[in-house]
Each structure stands twice: as structure tokens, then as C-alpha cells.
Short mmCIF file of the C-alpha atoms (twelve columns), coordinates in Angstrom:
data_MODEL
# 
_entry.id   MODEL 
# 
loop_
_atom_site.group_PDB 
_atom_site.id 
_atom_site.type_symbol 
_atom_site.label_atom_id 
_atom_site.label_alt_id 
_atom_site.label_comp_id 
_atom_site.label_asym_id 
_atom_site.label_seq_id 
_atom_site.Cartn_x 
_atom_site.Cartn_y 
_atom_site.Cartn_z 
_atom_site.pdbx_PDB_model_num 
ATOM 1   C CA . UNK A 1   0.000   0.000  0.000   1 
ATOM 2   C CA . UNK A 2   1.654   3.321  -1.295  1 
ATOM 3   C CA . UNK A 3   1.480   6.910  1.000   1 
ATOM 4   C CA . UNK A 4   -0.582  9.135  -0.840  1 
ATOM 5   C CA . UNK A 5   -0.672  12.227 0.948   1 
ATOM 6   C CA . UNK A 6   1.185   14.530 -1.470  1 
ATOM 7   C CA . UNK A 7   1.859   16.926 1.246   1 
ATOM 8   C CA . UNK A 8   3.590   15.339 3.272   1 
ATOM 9   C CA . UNK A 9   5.703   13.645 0.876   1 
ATOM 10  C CA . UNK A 10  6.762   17.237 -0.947  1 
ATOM 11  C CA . UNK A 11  7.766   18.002 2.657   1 
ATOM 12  C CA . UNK A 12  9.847   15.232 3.001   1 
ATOM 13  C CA . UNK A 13  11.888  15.544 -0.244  1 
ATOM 14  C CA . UNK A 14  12.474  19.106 0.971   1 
ATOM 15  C CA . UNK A 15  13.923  17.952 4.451   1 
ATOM 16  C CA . UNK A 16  15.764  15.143 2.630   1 
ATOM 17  C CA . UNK A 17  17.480  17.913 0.908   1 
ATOM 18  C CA . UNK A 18  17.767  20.938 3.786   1 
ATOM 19  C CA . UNK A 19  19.830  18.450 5.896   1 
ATOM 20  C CA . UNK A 20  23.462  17.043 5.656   1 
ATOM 21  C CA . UNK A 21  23.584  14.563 8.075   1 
ATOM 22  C CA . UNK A 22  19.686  12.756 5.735   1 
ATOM 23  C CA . UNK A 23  16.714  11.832 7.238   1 
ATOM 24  C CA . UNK A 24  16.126  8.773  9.460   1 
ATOM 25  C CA . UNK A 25  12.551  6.697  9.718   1 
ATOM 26  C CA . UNK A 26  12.865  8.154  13.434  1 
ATOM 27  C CA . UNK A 27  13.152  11.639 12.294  1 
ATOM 28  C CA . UNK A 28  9.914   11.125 10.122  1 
ATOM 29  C CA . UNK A 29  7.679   9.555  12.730  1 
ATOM 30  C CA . UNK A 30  8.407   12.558 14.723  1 
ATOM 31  C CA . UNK A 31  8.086   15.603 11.850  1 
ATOM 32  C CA . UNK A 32  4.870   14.057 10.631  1 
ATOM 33  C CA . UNK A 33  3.474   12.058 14.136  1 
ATOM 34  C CA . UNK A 34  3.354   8.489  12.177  1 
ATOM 35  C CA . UNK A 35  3.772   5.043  13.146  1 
ATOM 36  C CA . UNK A 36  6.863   3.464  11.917  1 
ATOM 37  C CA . UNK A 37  5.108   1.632  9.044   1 
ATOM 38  C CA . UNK A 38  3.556   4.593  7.759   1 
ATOM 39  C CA . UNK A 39  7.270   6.698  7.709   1 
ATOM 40  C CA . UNK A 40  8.375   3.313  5.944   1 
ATOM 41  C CA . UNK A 41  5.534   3.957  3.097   1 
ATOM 42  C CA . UNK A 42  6.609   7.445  3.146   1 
ATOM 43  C CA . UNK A 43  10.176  6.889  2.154   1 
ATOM 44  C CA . UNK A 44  9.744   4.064  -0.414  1 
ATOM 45  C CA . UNK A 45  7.307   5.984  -1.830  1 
ATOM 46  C CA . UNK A 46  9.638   9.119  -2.716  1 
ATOM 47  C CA . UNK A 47  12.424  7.151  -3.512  1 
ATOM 48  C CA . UNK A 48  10.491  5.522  -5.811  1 
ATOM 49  C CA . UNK A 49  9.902   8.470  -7.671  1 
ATOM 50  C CA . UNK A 50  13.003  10.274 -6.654  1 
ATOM 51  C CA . UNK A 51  15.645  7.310  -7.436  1 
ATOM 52  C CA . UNK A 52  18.494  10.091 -6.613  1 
ATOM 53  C CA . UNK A 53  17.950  10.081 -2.584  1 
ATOM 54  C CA . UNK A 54  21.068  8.403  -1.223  1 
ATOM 55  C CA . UNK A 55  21.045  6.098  1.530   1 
ATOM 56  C CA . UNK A 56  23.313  7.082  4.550   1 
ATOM 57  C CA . UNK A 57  24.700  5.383  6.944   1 
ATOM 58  C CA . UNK A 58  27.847  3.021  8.466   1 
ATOM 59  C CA . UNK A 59  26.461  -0.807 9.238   1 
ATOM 60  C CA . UNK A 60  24.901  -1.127 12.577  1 
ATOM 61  C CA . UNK A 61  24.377  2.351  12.940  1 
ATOM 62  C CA . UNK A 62  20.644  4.078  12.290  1 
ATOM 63  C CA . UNK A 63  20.081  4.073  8.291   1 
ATOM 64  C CA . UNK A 64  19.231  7.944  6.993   1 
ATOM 65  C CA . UNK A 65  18.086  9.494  3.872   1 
ATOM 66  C CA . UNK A 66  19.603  12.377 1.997   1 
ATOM 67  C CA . UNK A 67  18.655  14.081 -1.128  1 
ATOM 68  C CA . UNK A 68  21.520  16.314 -3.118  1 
ATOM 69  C CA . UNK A 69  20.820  19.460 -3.787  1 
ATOM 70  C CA . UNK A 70  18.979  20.982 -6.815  1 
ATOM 71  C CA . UNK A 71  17.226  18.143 -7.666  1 
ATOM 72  C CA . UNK A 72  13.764  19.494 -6.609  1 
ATOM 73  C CA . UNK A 73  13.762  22.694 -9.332  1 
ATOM 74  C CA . UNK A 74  11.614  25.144 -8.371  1 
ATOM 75  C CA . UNK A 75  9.967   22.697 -5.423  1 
ATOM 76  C CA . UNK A 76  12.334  25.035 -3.455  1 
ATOM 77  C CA . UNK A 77  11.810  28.527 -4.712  1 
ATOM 78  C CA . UNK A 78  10.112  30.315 -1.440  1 
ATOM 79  C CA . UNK A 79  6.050   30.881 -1.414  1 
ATOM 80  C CA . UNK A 80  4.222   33.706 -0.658  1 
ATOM 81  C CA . UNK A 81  3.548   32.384 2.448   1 
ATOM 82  C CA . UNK A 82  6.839   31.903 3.269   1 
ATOM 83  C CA . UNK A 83  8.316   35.303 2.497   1 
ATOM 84  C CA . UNK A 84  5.202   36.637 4.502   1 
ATOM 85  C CA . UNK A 85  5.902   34.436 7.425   1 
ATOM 86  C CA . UNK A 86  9.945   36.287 7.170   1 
ATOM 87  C CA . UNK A 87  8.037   39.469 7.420   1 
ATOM 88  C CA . UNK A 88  5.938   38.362 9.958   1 
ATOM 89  C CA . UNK A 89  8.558   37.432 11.750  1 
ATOM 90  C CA . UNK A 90  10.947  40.479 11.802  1 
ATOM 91  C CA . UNK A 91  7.829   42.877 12.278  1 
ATOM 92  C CA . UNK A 92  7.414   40.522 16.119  1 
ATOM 93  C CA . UNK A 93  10.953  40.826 17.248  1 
ATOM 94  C CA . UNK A 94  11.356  44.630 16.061  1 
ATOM 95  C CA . UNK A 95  8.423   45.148 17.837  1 
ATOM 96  C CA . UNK A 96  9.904   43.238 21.002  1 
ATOM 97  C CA . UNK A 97  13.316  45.352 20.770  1 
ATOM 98  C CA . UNK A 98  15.212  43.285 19.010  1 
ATOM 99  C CA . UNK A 99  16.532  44.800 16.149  1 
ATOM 100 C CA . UNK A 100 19.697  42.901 15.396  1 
ATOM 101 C CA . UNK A 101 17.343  39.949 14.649  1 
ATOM 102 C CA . UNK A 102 15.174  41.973 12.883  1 
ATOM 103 C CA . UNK A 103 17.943  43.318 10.284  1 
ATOM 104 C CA . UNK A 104 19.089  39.622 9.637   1 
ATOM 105 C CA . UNK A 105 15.641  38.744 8.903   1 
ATOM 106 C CA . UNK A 106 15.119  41.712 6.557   1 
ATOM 107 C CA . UNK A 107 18.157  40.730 4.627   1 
ATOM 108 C CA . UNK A 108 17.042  37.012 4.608   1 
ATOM 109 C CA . UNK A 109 14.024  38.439 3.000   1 
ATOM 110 C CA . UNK A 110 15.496  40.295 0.104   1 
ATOM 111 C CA . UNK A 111 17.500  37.598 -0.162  1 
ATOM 112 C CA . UNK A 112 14.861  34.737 -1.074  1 
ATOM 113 C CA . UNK A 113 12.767  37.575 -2.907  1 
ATOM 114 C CA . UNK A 114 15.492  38.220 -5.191  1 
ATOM 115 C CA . UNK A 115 15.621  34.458 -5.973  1 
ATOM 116 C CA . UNK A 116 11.699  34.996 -7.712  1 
ATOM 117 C CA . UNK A 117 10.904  35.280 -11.085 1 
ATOM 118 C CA . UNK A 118 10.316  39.018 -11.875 1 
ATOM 119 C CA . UNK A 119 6.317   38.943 -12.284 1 
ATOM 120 C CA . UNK A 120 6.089   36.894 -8.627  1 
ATOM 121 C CA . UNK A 121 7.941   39.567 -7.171  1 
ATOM 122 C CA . UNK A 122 6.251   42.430 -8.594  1 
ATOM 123 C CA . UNK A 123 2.861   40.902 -6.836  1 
ATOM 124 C CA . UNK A 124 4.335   39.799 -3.436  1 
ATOM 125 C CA . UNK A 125 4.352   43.385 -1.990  1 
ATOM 126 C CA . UNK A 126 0.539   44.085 -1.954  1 
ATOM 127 C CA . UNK A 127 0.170   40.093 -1.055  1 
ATOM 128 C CA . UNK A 128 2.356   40.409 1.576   1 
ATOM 129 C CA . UNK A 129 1.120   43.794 3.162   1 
ATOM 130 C CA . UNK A 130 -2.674  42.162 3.364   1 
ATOM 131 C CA . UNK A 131 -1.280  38.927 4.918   1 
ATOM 132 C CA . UNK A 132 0.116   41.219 7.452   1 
ATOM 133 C CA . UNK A 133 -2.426  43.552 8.171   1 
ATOM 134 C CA . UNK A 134 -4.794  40.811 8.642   1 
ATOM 135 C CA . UNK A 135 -3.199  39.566 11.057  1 
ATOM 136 C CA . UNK A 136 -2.079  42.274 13.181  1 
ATOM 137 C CA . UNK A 137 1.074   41.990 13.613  1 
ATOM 138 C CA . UNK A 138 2.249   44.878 11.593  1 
ATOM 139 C CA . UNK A 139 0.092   46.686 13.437  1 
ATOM 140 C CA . UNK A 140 -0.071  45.748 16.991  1 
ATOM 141 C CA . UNK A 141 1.038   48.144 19.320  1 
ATOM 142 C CA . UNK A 142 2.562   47.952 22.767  1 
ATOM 143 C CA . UNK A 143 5.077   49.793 24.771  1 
ATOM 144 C CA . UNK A 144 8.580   48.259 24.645  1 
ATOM 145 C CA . UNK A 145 11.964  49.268 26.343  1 
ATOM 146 C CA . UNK A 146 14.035  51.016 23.335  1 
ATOM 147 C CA . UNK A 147 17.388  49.068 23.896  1 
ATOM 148 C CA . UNK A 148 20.563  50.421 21.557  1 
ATOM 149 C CA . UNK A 149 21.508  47.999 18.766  1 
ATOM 150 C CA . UNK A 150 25.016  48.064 19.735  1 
ATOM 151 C CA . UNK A 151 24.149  47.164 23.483  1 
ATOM 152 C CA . UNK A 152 22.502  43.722 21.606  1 
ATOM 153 C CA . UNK A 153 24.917  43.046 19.102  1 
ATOM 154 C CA . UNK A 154 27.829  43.017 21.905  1 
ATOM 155 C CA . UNK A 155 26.098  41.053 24.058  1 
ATOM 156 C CA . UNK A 156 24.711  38.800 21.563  1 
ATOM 157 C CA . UNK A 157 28.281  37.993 20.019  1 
ATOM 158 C CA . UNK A 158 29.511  37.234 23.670  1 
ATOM 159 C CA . UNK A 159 26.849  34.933 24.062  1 
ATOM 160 C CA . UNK A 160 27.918  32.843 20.604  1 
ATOM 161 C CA . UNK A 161 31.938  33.598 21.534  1 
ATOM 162 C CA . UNK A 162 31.211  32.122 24.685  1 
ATOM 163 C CA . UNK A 163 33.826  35.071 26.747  1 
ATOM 164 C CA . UNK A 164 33.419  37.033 29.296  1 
ATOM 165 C CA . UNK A 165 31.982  40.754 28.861  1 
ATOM 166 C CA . UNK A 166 33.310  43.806 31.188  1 
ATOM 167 C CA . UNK A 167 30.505  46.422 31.600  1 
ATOM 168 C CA . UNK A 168 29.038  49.270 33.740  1 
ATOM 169 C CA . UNK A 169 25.599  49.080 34.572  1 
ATOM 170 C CA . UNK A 170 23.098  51.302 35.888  1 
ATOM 171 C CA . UNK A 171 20.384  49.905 38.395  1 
ATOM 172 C CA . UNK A 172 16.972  50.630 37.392  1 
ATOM 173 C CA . UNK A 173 15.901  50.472 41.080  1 
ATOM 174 C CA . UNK A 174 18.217  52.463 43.009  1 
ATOM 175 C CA . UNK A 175 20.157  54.396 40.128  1 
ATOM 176 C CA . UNK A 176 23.396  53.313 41.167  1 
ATOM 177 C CA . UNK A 177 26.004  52.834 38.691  1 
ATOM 178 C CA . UNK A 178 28.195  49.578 38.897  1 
ATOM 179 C CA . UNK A 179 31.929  50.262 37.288  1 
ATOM 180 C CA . UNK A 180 33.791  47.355 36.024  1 
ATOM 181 C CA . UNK A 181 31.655  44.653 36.691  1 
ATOM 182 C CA . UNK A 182 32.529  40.802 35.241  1 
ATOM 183 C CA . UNK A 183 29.851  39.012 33.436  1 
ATOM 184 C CA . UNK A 184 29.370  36.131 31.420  1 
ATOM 185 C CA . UNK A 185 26.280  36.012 29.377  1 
ATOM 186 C CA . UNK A 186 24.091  33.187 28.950  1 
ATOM 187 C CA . UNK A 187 20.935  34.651 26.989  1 
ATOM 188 C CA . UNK A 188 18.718  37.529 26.439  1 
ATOM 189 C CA . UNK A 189 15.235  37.762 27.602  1 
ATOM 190 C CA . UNK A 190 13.327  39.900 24.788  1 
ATOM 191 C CA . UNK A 191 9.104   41.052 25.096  1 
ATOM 192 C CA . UNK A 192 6.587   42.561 26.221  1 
ATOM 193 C CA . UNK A 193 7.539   45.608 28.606  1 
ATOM 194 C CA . UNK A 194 11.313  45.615 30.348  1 
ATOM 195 C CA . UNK A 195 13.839  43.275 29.059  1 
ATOM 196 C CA . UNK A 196 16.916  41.450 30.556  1 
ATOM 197 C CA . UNK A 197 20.174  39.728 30.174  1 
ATOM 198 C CA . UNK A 198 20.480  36.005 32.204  1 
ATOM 199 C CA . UNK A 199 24.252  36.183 32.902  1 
ATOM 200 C CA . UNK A 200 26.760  34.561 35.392  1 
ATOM 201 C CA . UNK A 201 27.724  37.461 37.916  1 
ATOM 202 C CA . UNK A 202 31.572  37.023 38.860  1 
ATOM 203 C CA . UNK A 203 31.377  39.164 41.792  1 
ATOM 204 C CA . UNK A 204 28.102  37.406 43.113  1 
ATOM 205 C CA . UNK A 205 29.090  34.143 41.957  1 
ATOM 206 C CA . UNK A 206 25.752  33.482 40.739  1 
ATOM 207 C CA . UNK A 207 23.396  33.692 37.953  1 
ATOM 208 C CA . UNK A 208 21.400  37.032 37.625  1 
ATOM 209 C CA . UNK A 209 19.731  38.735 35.703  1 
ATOM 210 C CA . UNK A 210 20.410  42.319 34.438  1 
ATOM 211 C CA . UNK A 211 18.298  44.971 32.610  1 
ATOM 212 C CA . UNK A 212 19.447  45.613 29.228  1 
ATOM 213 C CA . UNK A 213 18.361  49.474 29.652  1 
ATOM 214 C CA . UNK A 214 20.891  49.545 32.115  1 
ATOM 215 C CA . UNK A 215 24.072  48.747 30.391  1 
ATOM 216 C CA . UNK A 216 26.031  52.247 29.482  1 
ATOM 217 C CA . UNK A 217 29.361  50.427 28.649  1 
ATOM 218 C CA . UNK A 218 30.007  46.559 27.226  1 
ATOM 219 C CA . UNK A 219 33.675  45.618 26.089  1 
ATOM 220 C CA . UNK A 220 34.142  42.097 25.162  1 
ATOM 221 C CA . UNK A 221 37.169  40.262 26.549  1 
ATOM 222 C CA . UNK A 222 39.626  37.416 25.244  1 
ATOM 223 C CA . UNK A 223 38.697  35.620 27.994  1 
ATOM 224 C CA . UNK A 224 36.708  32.364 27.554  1 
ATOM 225 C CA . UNK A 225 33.664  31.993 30.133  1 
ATOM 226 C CA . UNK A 226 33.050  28.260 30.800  1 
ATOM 227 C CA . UNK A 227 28.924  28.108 31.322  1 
ATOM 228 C CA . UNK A 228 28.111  26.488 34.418  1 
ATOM 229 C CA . UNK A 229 27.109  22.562 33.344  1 
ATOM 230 C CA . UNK A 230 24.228  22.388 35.774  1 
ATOM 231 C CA . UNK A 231 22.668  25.814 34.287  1 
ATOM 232 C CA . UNK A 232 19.408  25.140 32.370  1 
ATOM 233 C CA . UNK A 233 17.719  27.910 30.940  1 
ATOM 234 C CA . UNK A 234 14.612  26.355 30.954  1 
ATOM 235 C CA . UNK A 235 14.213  25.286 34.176  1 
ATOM 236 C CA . UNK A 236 15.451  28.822 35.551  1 
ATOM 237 C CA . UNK A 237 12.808  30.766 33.876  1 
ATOM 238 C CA . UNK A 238 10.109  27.753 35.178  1 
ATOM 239 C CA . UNK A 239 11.070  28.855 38.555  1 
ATOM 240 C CA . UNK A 240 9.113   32.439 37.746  1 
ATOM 241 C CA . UNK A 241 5.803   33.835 36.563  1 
ATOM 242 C CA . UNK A 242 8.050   35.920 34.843  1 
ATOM 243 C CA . UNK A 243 11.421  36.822 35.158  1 
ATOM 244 C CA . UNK A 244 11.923  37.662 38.718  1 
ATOM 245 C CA . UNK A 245 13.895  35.200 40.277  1 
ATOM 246 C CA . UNK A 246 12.029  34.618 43.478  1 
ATOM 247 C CA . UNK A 247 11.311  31.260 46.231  1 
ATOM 248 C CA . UNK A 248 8.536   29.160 44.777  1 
ATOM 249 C CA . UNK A 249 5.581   29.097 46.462  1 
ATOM 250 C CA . UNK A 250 2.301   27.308 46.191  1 
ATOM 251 C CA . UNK A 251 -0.405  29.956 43.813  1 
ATOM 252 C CA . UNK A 252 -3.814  29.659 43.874  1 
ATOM 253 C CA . UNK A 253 -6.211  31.834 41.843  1 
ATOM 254 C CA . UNK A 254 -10.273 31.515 41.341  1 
ATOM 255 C CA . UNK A 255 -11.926 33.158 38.622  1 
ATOM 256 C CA . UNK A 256 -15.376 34.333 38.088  1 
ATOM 257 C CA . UNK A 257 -17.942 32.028 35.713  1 
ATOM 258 C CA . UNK A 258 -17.675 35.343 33.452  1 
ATOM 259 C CA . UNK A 259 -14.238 35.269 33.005  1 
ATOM 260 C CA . UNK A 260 -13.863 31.580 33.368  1 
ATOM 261 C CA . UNK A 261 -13.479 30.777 29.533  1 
ATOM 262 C CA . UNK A 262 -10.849 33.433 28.537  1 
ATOM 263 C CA . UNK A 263 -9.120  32.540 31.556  1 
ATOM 264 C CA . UNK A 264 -9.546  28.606 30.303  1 
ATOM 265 C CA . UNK A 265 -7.139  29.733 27.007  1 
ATOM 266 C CA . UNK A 266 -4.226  30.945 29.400  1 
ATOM 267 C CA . UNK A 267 -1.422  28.837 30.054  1 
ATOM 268 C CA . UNK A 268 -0.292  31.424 33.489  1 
ATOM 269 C CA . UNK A 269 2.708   28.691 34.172  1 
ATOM 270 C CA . UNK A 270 4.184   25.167 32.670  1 
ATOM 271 C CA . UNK A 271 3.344   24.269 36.154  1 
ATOM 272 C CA . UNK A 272 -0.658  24.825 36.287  1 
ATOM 273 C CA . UNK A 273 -3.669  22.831 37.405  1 
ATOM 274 C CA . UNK A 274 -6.860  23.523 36.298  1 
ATOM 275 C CA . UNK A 275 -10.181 23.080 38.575  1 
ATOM 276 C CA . UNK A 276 -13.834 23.839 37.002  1 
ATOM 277 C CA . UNK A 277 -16.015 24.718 40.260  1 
ATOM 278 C CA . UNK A 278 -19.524 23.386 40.597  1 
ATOM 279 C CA . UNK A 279 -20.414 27.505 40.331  1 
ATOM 280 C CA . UNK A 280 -19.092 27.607 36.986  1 
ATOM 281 C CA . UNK A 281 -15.726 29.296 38.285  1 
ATOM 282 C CA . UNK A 282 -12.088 28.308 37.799  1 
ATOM 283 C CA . UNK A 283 -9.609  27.493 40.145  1 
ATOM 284 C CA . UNK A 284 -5.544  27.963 38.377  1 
ATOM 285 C CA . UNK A 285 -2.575  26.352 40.773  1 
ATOM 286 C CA . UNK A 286 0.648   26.792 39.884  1 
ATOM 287 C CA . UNK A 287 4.092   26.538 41.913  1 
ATOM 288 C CA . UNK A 288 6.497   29.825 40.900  1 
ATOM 289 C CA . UNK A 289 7.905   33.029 42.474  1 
ATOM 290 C CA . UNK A 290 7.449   36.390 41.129  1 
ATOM 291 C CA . UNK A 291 4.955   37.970 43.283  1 
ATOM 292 C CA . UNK A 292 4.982   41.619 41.908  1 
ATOM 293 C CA . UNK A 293 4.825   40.041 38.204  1 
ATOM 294 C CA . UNK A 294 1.954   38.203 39.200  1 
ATOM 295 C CA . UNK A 295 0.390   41.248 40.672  1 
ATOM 296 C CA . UNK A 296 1.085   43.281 37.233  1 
ATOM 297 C CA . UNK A 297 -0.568  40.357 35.441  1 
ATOM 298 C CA . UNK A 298 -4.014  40.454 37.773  1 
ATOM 299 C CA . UNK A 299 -4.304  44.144 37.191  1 
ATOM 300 C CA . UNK A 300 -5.717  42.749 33.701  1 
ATOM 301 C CA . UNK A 301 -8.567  40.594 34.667  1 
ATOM 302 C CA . UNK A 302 -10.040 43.364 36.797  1 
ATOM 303 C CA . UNK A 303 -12.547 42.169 39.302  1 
ATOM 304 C CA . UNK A 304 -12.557 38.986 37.882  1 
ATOM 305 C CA . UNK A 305 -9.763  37.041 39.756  1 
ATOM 306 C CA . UNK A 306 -9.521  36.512 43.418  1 
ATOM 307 C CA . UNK A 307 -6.065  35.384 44.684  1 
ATOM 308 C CA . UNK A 308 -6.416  32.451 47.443  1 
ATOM 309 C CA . UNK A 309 -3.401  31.710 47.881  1 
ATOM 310 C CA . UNK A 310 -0.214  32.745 49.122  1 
ATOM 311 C CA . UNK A 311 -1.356  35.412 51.688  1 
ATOM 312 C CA . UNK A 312 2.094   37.326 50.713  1 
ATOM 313 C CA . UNK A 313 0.175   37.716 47.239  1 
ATOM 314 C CA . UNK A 314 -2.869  38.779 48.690  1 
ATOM 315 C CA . UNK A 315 -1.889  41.069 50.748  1 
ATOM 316 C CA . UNK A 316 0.858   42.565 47.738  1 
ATOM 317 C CA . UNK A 317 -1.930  42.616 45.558  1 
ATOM 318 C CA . UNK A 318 -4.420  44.724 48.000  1 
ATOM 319 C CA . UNK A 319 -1.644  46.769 48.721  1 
ATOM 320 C CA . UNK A 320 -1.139  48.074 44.906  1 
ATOM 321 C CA . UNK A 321 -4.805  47.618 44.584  1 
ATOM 322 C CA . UNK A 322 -5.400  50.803 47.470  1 
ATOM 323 C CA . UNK A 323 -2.366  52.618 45.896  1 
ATOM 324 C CA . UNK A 324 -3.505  52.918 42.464  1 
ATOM 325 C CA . UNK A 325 -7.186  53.771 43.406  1 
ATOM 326 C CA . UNK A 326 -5.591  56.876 45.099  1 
ATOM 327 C CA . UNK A 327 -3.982  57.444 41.946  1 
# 
């Protein structure tokens, strides 16, 4: 029995031929969610009709797939949708306060566009500005920290040298500045609203996180900085509701029946439980830190949330509640 699903299969000639290292029957029962006898189907049937894929492979050793380049023609000239999906992109992270990314993703643009016949390209620009509009992303707005494309390039090229960066840095807090300080960068937290940089702290001997606003001098050093093996991104940032590095505590929140389905389509943590109440309200648990974060987030939903847990929270949150109502 042959795999029809054209699809699927032009998909898999193009991976085939993206990849050095070929494509294993592992690697397609995980890109296309198939049993193994359905990623078998899938590869006889393109190398039946694509007799130059090369098997790959030492004896013993998993058996992959690999297509050579230009043998798919114009299969791999970019779509509208693709070029749109470039824009899409760079118009999100510009947005965010990235602009480094941004530029590279402008260039990748041209790039591919200039690879289009001439009458394809001449329609993509009116295609491409509907696609965006449509959805919004062009023009969503939102305040963002401005941070200096210099400040992001430095730090970005320590990150991918792997060194050590020597910087003065301004506290947004207190306004102090901090001369000479020893860091070595481990990633870049870009969004909504302020935006940091994870790094290890020499003088704290620690990881910690810095505001990129902050940073009024960055000179790269020679000197290689060995990331701590235990360090895991993930699991750092799973600690908070947002970036604040705080002790995890045990979160409860209830919200009303109203705003029980809205609140339904939020994912608040990795780490939450969700409880339907007899009432038609919803109970979200969660284990993180970040109090004031969380407090900035329930400013949204109003009068709709109540927090029930921890009293820290409740009382933090009643506390800015009063203040702003004076405001």
C-alpha cells in the first residue's frame, strides 16, 4: 500500500534535501506524528519516484536518507507564504526590541525575494502587506523598552563567543552605577515591557539577571567563560511567573464564571492545574515566584480574579490595589 498524501511527501523531499547529516525513519515519525510503518511507506514511496535520494549510513548504525541538492527545481523557490511568514517574523521581534534579529531577517528576505521570477515579485508586496495587516502583527502596538543595537549586538556575540563581557551598569531600582563589573552572558530575555540579560555574575558568583536598559558600557574580553554545566535555561525561567527570580511558592487563583473561559485559554505557568467549580468558576494552581509580576498580570482581569493563595500575594496585591485607586 503506497502513502498518498502529497503533502507530506513534498515536505519530506524538501527535508531530505535541507539536511546534511539525511533523514532517518525516526526523524519522520516525529516531523509528521506516524507510526513506523507509515514513515516506511513514506520513504519508499519518494524514492520511488526520486531514485536520486542516497542512503546514509555506516552498518549497525541508524540508516538515513539524503537528497543532493537541486534536484527538486523550483519545489524550493520560497512561497508567498513563506516570504510573509519572514516578514511576519521580523515585524514581532522589532516590535519586542530586538533589532539585530530583525535586520538579519530583513536581509534574509530580500535575499529569497530576489531568488523569484520578476512577475512573482512584482505581486508579493501588496500580497504580503494584506497577509500582514490581517493579522495584526504589523500593526499591533505595545510599549517596549528602546534598547541600543550596539548594546545587543555586543552582548549577543559574547553569548555565541562564549567570553566574558566587562561592563558598567546602571540599576533601574536604586540608580546606582556599577563600574567594572565581570559578566558572562548566557541569553537575552526579549518582550513585552522591560527586558533582561540572564548572565553569570563574577562578583556574586551566581546567575542574575540584568536589565538591558541599564548597560552604558560593554567591552568584550579574550577571555573564555566556561557556562556552568548544571545551568538550564529552561528550568530557571520555570522557577518564575516571569522573570523575577524569586522562592517558589504554592499559587492559587479563582476566577469568576464570566471570566472563566478566557481565563480557560491561558497557560499562566508550565506548572498549572486547572479546577472547574460546581459555580461555573475556575480554580488555576501553579508553583512559581514572582509575586509583583503576578500582581502586574491580575491588574488585567479586573474584578474577575480573586487570589487564594499565598497570603504574601494577597496582601501585595491589595496593597497596589489601594495605591492605584488613590492614583
Amino acid at each position: 500500500m503506497r502513502y498518498a498524501r502529497t503533502t507530506d511527501l513534498i515536505t519530506l523531499a524538501l527535508r531530505m534535501q535541507g539536511t546534511a547529516e539525511g533523514v532517518s525513519l525516526a526523524d519522520i515519525m516525529a516531523e509528521f506524528e506516524v507510526s513506523r510503518s507509515t514513515a516506511e511507506r513514506m520513504r519508499t514511496a519518494l524514492c520511488d519516484v526520486l531514485p536520486q535520494i542516497v542512503p546514509l549510513g555506516e552498518p549497525g548504525r541508524e540508516k538515513r536518507w539524503r537528497l543532493p541538492p537541486r534536484c527538486l527545481g523550483g519545489m524550493t523557490m520560497p512561497t508567498l507564504d513563506d516570504i510573509a511568514a519572514l516578514n511576519r517574523a521580523r515585524d514581532i521581534v522589532a516590535r519586542e526590541g530586538d533589532s539585530i534579529t530583525a535586520e538579519a531577517l530583513d536581509s534574509l528576505t530580500t535575499r529569497l525575494q530576489a531568488a523569484l521570477p520578476a512577475p512573482t515579485r512584482t505581486r508579493l508586496a501588496p500580497d504580503i502587506a494584506a497577509l500582514l495587516e490581517a493579522d495584526g502583527v504589523a500593526l499591533r502596538p505595545g510599549p517596549r523598552e528602546v534598547i541600543a543595537p550596539q548594546t545587543l549586538q555586543t552582548l549577543r556575540d559574547a553569548i555565541l563567543a562564549g567570553v566574558w563581557v566587562n561592563v558598567d551598569h546602571r540599576a533601574r531600582a536604586s540608580g546606582r552605577l556599577s563600574l567594572d563589573v565581570w559578566l558572562g552572558p548566557l541569553a537575552m530575555l526579549m518582550g513585552e515591557g522591560r527586558q533582561y540579560l540572564v548572565t553569570w555574575s563574577e562578583y556574586q558568583e551566581d546567575v542574575r539577571l540584568f536589565a538591558l536598559s541599564g548597560f552604558e558600557r560593554i567591552e568584550l574580553s579574550d577571555e573564555v567563560f566556561e557556562r556552568p554545566e548544571d545551568f538550564d535555561l529552561q528550568a530557571y525561567l520555570g522557577r518564575a511567573f516571569g522573570v523575577f527570580q524569586e522562592e517558589v511558592q504554592d499559587v492559587v487563583w479563582r476566577f469568576t464564571p464570566d471570566a472563566a473561559p478566557d481565563a480557560h485559554r491561558f497557560l499562566f505557568h508550565p506548572t498549572q492545574e486547572m479546577e472547574d467549580a460546581p459555580n461555573g468558576s475556575l480554580i488555576v494552581r501553579f508553583r512559581a515566584g514572582g509575586m509583583l509580576e503576578m500582581c502586574w498580570h491580575l491588574f488585567r482581569w479586573g474584578d474577575q480574579v480573586e487570589v487564594l493563595e499565598p497570603e504574601e500575594l494577597r496582601e501585595m496585591y491589595a496593597g497596589m490595589l489601594a495605591a492605584a485607586s488613590k492614583a
